[in-house]
C-alpha positions as CSV (number, residue, x, y, z in Angstrom):
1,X,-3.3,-29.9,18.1
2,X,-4.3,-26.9,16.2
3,X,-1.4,-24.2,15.4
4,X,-3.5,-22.1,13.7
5,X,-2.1,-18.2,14.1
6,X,-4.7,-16.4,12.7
7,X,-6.3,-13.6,14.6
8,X,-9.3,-12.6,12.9
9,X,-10.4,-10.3,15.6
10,X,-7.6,-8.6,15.9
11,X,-9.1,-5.5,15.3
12,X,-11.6,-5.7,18.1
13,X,-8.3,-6.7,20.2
14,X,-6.5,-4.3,19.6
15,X,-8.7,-1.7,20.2
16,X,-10.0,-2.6,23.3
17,X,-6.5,-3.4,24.7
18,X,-6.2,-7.6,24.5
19,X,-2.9,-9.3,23.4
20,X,-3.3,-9.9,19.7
21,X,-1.2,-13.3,20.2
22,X,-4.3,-15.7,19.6
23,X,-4.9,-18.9,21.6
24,X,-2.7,-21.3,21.0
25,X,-1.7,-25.1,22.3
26,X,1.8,-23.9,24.0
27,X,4.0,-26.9,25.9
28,X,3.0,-25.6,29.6
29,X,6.7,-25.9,31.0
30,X,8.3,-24.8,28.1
31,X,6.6,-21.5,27.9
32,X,6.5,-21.5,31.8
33,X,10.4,-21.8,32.0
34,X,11.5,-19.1,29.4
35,X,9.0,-16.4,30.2
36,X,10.4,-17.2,34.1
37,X,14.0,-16.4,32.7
38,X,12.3,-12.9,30.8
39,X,11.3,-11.6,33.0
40,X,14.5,-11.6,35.2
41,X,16.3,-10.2,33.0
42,X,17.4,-6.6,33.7
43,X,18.0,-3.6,31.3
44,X,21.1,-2.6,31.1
45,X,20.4,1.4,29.8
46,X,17.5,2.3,32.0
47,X,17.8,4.1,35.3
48,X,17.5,1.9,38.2
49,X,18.4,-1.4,35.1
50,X,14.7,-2.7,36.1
51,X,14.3,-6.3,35.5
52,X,11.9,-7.2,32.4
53,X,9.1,-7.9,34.2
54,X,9.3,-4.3,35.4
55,X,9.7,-2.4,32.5
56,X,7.5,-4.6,30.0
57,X,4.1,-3.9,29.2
58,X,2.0,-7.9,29.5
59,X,2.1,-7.4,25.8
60,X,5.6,-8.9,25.2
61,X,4.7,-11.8,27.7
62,X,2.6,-13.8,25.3
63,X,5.4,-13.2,22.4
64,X,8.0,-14.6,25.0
65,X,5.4,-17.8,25.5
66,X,4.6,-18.3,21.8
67,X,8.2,-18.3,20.8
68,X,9.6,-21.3,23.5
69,X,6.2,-22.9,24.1
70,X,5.8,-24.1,20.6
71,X,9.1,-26.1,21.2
72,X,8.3,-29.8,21.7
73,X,10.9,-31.2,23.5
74,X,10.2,-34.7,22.8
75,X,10.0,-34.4,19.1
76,X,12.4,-31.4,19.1
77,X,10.4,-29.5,16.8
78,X,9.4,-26.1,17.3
79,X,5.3,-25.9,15.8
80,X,5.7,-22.1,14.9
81,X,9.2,-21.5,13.3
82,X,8.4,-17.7,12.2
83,X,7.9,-14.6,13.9
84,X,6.9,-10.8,12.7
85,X,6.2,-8.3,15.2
86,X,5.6,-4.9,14.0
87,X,5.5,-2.0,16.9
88,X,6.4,1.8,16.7
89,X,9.6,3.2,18.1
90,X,10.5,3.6,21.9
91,X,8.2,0.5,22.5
92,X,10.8,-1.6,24.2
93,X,11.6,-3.7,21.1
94,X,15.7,-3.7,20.9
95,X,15.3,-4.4,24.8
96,X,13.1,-7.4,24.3
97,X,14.7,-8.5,21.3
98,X,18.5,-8.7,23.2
99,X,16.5,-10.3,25.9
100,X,14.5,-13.3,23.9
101,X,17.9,-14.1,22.0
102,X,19.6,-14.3,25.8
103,X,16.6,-16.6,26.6
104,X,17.1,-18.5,23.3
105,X,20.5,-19.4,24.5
106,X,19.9,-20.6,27.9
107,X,17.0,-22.5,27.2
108,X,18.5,-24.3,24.0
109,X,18.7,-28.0,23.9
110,X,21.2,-28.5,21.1
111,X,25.0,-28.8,21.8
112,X,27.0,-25.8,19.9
113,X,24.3,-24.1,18.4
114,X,24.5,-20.8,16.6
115,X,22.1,-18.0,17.2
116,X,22.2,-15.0,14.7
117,X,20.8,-11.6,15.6
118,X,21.0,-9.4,12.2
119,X,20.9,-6.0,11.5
120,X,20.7,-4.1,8.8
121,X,23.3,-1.8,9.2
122,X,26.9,-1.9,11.6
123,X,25.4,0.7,13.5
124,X,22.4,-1.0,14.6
125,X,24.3,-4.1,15.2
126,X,26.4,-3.0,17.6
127,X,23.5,-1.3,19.3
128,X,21.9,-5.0,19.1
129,X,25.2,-6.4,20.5
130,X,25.3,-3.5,23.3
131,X,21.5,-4.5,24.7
132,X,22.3,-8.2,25.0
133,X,25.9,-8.3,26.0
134,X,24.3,-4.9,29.0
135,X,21.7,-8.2,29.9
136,X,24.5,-10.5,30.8
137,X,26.8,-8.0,32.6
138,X,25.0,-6.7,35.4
139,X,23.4,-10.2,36.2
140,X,26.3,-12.0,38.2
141,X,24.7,-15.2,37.1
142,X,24.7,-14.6,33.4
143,X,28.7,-13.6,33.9
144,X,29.5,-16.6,34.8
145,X,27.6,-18.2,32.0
146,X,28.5,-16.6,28.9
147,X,31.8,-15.2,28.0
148,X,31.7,-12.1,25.8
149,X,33.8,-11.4,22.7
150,X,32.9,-7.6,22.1
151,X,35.4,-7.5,19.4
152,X,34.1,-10.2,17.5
153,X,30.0,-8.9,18.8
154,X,30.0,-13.1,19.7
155,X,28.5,-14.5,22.9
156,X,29.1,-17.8,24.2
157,X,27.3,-20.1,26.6
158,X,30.3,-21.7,28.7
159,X,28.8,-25.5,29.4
160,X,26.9,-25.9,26.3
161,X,28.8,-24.3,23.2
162,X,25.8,-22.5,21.6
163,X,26.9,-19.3,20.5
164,X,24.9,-15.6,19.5
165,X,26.5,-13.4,17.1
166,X,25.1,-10.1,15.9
167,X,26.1,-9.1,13.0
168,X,25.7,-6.4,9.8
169,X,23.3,-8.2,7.0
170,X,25.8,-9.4,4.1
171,X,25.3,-12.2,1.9
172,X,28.8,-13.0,2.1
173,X,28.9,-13.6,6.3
174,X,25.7,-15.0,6.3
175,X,25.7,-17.7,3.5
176,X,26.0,-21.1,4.5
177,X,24.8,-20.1,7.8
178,X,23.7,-22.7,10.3
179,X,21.9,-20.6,12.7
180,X,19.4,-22.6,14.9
181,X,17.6,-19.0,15.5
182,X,18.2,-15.4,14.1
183,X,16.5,-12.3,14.9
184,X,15.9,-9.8,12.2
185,X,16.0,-6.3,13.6
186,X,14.5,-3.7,11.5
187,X,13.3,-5.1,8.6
188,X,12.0,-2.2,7.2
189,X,15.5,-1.1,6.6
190,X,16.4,-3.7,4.3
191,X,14.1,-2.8,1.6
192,X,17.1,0.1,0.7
193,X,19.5,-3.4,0.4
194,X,19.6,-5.0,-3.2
195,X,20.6,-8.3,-1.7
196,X,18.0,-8.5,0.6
197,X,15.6,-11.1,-0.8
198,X,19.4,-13.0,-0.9
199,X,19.6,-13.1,2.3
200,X,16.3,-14.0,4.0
201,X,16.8,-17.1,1.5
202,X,20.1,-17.8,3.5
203,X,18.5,-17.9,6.6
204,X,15.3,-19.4,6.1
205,X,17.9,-22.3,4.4
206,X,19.1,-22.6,7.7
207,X,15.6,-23.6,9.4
208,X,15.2,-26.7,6.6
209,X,17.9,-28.2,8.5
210,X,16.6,-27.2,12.0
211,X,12.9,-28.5,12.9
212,X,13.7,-26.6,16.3
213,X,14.7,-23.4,14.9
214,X,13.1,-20.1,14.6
215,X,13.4,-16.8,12.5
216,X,12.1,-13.6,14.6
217,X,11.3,-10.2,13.0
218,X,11.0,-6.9,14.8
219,X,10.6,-3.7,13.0
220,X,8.5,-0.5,12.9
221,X,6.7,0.9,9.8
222,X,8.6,2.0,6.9
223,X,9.6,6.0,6.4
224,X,8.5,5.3,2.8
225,X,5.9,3.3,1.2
226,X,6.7,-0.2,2.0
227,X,9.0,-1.7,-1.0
228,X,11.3,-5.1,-1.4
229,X,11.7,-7.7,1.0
230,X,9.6,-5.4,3.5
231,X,6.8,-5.6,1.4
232,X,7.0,-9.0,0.7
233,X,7.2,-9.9,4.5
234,X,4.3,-7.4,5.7
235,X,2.0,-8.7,3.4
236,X,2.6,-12.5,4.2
237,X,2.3,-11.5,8.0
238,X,-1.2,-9.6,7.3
239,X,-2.4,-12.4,5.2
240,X,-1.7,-14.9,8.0
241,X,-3.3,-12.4,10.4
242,X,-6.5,-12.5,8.9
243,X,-6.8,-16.2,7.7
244,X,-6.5,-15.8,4.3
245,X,-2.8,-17.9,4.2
246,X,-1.8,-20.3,6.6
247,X,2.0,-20.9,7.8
248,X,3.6,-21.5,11.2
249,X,4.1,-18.1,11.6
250,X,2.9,-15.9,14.3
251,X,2.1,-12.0,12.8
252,X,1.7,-9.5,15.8
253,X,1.0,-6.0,14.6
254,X,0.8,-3.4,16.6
255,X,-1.4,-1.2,13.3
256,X,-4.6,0.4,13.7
257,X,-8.0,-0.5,11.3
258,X,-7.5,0.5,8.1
259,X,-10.9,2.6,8.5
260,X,-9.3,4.7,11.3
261,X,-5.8,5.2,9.8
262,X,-7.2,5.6,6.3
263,X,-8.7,8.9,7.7
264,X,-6.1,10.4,9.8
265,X,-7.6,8.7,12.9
266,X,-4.3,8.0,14.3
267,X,-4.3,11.9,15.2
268,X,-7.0,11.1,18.1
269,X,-5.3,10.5,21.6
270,X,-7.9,7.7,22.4
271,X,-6.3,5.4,19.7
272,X,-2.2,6.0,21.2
273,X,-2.4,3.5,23.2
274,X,-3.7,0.8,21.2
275,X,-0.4,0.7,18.6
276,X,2.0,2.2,21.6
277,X,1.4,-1.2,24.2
278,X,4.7,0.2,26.4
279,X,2.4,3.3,27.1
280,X,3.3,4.5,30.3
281,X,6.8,2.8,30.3
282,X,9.1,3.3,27.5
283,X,6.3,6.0,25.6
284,X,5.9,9.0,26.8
285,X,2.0,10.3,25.7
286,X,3.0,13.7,26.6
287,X,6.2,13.4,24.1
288,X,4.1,12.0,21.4
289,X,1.3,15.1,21.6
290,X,4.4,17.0,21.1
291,X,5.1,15.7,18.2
292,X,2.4,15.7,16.3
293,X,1.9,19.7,17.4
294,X,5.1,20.0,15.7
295,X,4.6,18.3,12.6
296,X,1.0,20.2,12.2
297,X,1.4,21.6,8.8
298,X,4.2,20.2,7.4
299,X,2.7,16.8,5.6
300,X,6.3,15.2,5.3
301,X,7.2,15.7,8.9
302,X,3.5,14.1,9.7
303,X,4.2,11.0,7.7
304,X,6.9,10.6,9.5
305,X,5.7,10.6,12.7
306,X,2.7,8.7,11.4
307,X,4.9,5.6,10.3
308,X,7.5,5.9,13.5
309,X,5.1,6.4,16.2
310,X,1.9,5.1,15.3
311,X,2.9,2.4,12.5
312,X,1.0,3.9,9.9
313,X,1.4,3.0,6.3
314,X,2.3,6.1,4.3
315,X,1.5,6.5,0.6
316,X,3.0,9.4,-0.8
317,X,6.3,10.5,0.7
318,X,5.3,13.9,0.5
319,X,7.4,17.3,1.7
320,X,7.0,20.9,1.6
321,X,8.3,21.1,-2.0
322,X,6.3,18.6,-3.3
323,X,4.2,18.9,-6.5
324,X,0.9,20.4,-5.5
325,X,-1.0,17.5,-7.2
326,X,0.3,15.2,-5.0
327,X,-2.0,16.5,-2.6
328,X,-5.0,15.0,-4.9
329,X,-3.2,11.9,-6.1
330,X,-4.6,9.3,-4.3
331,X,-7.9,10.3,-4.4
332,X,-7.6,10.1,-8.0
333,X,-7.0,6.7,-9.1
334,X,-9.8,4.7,-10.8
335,X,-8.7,0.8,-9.9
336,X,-10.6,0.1,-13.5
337,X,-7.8,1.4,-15.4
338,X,-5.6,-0.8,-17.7
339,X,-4.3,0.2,-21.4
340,X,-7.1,-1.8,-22.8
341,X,-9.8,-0.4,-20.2
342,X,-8.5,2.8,-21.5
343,X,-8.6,2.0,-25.2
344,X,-12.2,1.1,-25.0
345,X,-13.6,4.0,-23.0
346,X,-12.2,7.3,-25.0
347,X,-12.7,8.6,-28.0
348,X,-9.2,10.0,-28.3
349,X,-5.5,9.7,-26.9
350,X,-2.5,11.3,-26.8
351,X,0.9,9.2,-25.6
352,X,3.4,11.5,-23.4
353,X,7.2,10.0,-23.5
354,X,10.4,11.3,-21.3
355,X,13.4,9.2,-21.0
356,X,17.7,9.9,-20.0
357,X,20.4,7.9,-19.6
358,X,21.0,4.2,-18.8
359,X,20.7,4.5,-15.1
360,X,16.7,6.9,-15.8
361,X,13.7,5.3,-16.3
362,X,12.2,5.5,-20.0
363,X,8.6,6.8,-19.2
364,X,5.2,6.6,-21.4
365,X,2.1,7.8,-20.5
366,X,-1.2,7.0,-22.4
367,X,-4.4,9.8,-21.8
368,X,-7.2,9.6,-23.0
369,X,-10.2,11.6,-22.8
370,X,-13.4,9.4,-21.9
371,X,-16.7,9.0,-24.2
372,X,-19.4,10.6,-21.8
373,X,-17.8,12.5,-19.1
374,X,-15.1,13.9,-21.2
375,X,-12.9,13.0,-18.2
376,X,-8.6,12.3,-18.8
377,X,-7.8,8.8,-17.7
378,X,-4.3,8.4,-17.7
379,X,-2.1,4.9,-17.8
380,X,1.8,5.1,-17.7
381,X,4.5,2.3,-18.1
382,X,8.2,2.6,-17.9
383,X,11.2,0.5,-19.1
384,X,14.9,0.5,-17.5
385,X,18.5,-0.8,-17.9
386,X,19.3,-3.6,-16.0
387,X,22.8,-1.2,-15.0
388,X,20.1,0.9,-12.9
389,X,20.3,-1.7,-10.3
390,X,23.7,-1.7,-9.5
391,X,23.6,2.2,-9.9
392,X,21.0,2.8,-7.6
393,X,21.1,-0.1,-5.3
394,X,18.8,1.9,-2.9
395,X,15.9,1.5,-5.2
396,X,16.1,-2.0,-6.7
397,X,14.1,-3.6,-4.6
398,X,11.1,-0.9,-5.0
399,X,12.4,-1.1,-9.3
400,X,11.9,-5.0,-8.8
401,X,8.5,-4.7,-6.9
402,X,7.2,-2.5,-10.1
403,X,8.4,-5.4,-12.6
404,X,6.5,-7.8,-10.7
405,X,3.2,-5.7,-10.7
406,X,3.7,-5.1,-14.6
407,X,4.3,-1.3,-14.9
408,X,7.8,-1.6,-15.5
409,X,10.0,-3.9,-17.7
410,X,13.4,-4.3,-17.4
411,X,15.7,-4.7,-20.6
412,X,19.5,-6.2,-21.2
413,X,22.3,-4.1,-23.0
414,X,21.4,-1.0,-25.6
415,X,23.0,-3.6,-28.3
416,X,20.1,-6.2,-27.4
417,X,17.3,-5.7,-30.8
418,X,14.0,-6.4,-30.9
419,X,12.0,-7.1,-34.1
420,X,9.1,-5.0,-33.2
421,X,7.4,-4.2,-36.7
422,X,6.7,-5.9,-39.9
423,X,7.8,-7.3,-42.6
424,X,7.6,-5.9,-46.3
425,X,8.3,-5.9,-49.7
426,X,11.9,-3.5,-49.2
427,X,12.5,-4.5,-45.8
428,X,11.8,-8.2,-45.7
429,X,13.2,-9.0,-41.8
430,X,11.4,-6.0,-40.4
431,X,13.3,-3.3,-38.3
432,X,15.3,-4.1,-36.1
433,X,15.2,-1.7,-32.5
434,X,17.0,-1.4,-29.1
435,X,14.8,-3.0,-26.7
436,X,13.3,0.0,-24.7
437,X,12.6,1.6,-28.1
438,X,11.2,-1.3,-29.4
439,X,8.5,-2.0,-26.3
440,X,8.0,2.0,-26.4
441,X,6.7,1.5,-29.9
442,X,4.7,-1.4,-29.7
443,X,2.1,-0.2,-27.1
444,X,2.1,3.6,-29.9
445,X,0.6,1.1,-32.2
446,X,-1.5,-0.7,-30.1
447,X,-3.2,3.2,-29.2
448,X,-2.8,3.9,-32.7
449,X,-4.1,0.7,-33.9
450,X,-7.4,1.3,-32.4
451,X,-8.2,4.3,-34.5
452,X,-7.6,7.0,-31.6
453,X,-4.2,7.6,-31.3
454,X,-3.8,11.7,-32.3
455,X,-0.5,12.5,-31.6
456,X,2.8,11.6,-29.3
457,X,4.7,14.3,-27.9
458,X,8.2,14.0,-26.1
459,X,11.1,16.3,-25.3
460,X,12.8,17.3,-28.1
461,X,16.3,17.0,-27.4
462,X,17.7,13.5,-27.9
463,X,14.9,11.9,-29.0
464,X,16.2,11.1,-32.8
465,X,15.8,7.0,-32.2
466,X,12.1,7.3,-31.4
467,X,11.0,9.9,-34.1
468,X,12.7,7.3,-36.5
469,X,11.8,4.4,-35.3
470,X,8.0,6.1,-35.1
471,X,8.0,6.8,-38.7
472,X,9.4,3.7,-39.4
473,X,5.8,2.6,-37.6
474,X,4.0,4.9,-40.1
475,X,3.5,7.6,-37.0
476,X,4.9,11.0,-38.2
477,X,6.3,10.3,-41.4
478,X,5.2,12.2,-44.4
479,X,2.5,9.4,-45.9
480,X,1.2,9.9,-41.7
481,X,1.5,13.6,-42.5
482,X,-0.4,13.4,-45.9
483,X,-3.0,10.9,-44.4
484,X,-3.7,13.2,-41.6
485,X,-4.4,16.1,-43.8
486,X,-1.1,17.6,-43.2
487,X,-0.7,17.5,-39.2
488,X,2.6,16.2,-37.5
489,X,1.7,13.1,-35.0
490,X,4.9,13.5,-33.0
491,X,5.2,16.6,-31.5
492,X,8.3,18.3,-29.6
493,X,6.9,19.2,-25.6
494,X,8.8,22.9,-24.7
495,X,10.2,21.6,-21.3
496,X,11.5,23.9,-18.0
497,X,9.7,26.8,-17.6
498,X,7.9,26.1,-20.4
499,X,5.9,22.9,-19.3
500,X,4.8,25.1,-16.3
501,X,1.1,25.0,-18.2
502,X,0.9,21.4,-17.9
503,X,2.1,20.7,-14.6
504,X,-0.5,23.4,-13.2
505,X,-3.7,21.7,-15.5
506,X,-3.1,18.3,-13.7
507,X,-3.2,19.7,-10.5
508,X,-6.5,21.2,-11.1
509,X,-8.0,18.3,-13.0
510,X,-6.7,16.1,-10.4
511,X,-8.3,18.7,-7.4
512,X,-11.7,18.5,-9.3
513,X,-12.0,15.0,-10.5
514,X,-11.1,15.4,-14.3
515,X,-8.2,13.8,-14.4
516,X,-8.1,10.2,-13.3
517,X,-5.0,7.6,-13.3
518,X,-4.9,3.7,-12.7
519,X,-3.9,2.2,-9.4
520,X,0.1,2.3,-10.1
521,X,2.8,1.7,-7.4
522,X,5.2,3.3,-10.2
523,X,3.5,6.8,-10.8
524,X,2.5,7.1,-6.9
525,X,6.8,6.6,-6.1
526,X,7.3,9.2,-9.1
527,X,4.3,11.6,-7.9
528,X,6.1,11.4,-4.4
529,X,9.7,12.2,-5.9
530,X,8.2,15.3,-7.8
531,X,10.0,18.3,-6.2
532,X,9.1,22.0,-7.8
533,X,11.7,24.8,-7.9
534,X,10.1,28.1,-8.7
535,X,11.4,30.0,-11.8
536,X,9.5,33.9,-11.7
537,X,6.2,33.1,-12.2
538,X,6.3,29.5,-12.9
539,X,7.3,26.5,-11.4
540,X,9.5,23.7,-12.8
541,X,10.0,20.3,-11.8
542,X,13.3,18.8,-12.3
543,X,15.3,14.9,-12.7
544,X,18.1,16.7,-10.8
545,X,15.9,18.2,-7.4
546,X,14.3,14.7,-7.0
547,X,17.7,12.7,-6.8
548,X,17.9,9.6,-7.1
549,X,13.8,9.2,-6.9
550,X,12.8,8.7,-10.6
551,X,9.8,10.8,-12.2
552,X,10.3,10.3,-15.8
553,X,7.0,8.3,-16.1
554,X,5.5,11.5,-14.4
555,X,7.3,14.0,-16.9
556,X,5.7,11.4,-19.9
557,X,2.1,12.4,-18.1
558,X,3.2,16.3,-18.4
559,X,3.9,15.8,-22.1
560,X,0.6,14.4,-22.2
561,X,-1.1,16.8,-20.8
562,X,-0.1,19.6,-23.0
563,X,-1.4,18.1,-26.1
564,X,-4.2,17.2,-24.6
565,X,-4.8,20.6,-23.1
566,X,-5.6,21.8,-27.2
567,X,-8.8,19.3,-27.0
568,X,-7.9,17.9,-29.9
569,X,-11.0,16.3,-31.3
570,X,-11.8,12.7,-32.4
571,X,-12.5,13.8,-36.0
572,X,-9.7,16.1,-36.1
573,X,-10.1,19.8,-35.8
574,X,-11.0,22.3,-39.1
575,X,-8.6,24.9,-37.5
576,X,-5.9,22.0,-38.3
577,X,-7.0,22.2,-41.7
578,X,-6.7,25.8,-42.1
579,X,-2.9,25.8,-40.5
580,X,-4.4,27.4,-37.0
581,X,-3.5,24.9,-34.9
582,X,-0.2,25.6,-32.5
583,X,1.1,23.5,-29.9
């Protein structure tokens, strides 16, 4: 038989209203049986506690069959072991969920079995724990079945043993778990969690053991742009979706075309209820049109909406004191952009550089101005202490995600050296650098190295180990000075008030299509961190008013900019021979 879960036309099945649970070779009686017991159940917070079959939209009825119809009973194995389903808020999913984990525990086969539904946080648990122990209490049935530990959030069948637990994700309670199924609620939520990708590899352990077990995911869209474990799990559920991967998992995703969402489509009524399936039910349309008159105006508020209510994938987190630019960011990026893409197609560069302490990013920016078009294309990198992620455990996973797409690299202890330049007659082992310093200065020469490097500016404060270890590179030392007819290379960038100038000629070059930036997760987090703070007449964008969202990368693209704002020219100016030139 063919388990294959792809739904290629998903998009023409969604739209026109189908269940986007493709055909598939269920076990008749299997799936028969548990969507029988489903739909009996009752809701135990709803006016009237209508029974599921009531209250559900026939959307959740093919989930229901998918799940306990793949189960051969004969071979006890289950054919699809892995769930996602992605649906806005208010869509019935914390009913349904509590309701397929009581179904999970009356159908089950094997004698004390453990069922696991996780949450993310204590909170959500015991909201978790609330919807399915409500199931069991007003169905005088189900009483007599299961007895109810609140305190422990544990649920036990009385003739058979098998158990269902909810509990707050933890590597600690769920390592050496033997779970036969666990729901995931909210996955979204655990992209804040450093030990996330921990603990999906504790419970998917559990299924290696357990041919008749199954992991189910619920969860809206993320609030941010997706990071982590969230990320990770999306991508694989898309990628089955659309036949590109194959796994016995089932992706339902309640997400519109890219081509409608892509282009604020989402905002048109028409399209509600094709991501909302519990229209009419559990969503309110009227409630929803509310909202989004609300949120007219205020992009942040919109996003949210966007990514709660209509499972849109935001880019920028953007708010009403975000950096103007942001505005233009996205529109902005030229995919063709890498260091060496860069290298090749300008005639000169500047390199921007802004770092802080161990828990900050260390930021470089390369821009160049293209041969042609005179156009700024713009690449940035960053480097961090490994002490960041135990500092700010609410952004490693989206740190990690960066080191895996190559804009960031991650370094050990300041003692850690790294022998970065060469050898020579006085200094026969080379010089020896810190790590971050070391990889800062490597990609200077490699811009440098190809003849048009013109100079590197940085803050000026605290910056003493990379003017030395520069010069030590031959960038800003006097024989640098001499061979560039007198002109410094490494250049002190005014920042505060000061840097005002630069902040306000990216936005326009990124408005009008001048300056242009490669397709980096890392600068479109930073860009989305960027909060201004007016000072009189000009703006300022500070470490301190983003939190504990990094921007130093962004900064570097500031420093940039204002050396790049003198045109300096591939040749070298004769106002710098004549003294004239002032940065």
């Amino acid at each position: 038989m063919d388990w294959n879960t792809a739904c290629p036309d998903w998009e023409d099945r969604i739209l026109t209203g189908r269940t986007i649970v493709p055909d598939l070779p269920l076990f008749e009686d299997e799936a028969a049986r548990a969507l029988r017991i489903f739909k009996r159940l009752r809701i135990p917070d709803v006016i009237g506690t209508p029974t599921m079959a009531e209250a559900c939209g026939e959307w959740v009825f093919p989930i229901v069959e998918a799940l306990f119809g793949s189960y051969d009973p004969v071979a006890n194995i289950r054919m699809i072991q892995e769930f996602f389903l992605l649906v806005p808020k208010k869509n019935s999913k914390s009913s349904s969920g509590g309701a397929i984990m009581v179904v999970a525990l009356i159908v089950n086969r094997r004698p004390n079995a453990e069922f696991l539904l996780i949450a993310p946080t204590k909170e959500i648990a015991d909201i978790a724990f609330k919807q399915a122990a409500g199931t069991i209490r007003i169905d005088s049935e189900l009483s007599k079945l299961f007895h109810i530990q609140r305190h422990l959030r544990l649920i036990t069948h009385r003739n058979t043993g098998a158990t269902l637990q909810i509990k707050a994700a933890d590597t600690d309670v769920i390592t050496g778990s033997k779970a036969t199924g666990t729901m995931i609620d909210e996955t979204h939520v655990f992209a804040k969690k450093a030990n996330a990708a921990d603990i999906f590899l504790e419970i998917r352990g559990a299924l290696t053991a357990r041919t008749d077990g199954f992991l189910f995911q619920t969860t809206t869209q993320s609030k941010a742009p997706p990071a982590g474990v969230f990320k990770t799990e999306l991508a694989m559920a898309r990628d089955v979706r659309d036949g590109i991967v194959k796994l016995p998992l089932l992706p339902v995703l309640y997400e519109l075309p890219n081509r409608i969402s892509d282009k604020d489509g989402w905002k048109d009524r028409a399209y509600w209820h094709c991501v909302n399936p519990n229209m009419g039910r559990s969503v309110n349309e009227e409630f929803l049109a509310r909202e989004v008159m609300k949120a007219e105006g205020d992009p942040a508020q919109t996003a949210l909406i966007a990514s709660q209510h209509f499972n849109v994938e935001i880019g920028l987190s953007l708010r009403s004191d975000r950096w103007p630019g942001a505005d233009f960011w996205e529109e902005a990026t030229d995919r063709a952009i890498t260091l060496a893409q860069l290298i090749e197609r300008c005639d000169v560069a500047v390199i921007g550089i802004d770092g802080g302490g161990l828990d900050d990013l260390f930021g470089l920016t390369v821009l160049g101005r293209e041969i042609g078009t005179k156009r700024w294309l713009s690449w940035s990198w960053a480097s961090a202490h490994r002490i960041v992620l135990n500092r700010r455990k609410s952004e490693a996973a989206r740190l990690k995600d960066f080191e895996a797409q190559g804009d960031l690299t991650f370094v050990g202890q300041m003692t850690d050296k790294l022998f970065v330049l060469e050898s020579n007659e006085d200094d026969p082992e080379g010089f020896a650098l810190p790590v971050d310093i070391g990889l800062i200065i490597d990609l200077v020469k490699r811009v440098d190295d190809a003849g048009i490097l013109h100079s590197v500016g940085l803050d000026p404060f605290g910056v003493g180990a990379i003017v030395d270890a520069l010069a030590e590179a031959g960038i800003g030392s006097e024989d640098d000075k001499l061979a560039h007819k007198g002109r410094m290379r490494v250049i002190g960038i005014s920042q505060g008030w000061k840097l005002s100038g630069a902040i306000k000629t990216a936005e326009r070059k990124l408005s009008d299509g001048t300056l242009v930036h490669a397709n980096q997760a890392l600068m479109d987090w930073c860009v989305g961190n960027a909060r201004i703070e007016p000072k009189g007449n000009a703006i300022t964008i500070t470490k301190q008013a983003s939190g504990t969202g990094k921007i130093d990368p962004l900064m570097a693209l500031f420093n940039a900019v204002s050396l790049m704002s003198a045109n300096p020219d591939a040749d070298f100016s004769i106002y710098e021979e004549r003294g004239m030139m002032i940065f």
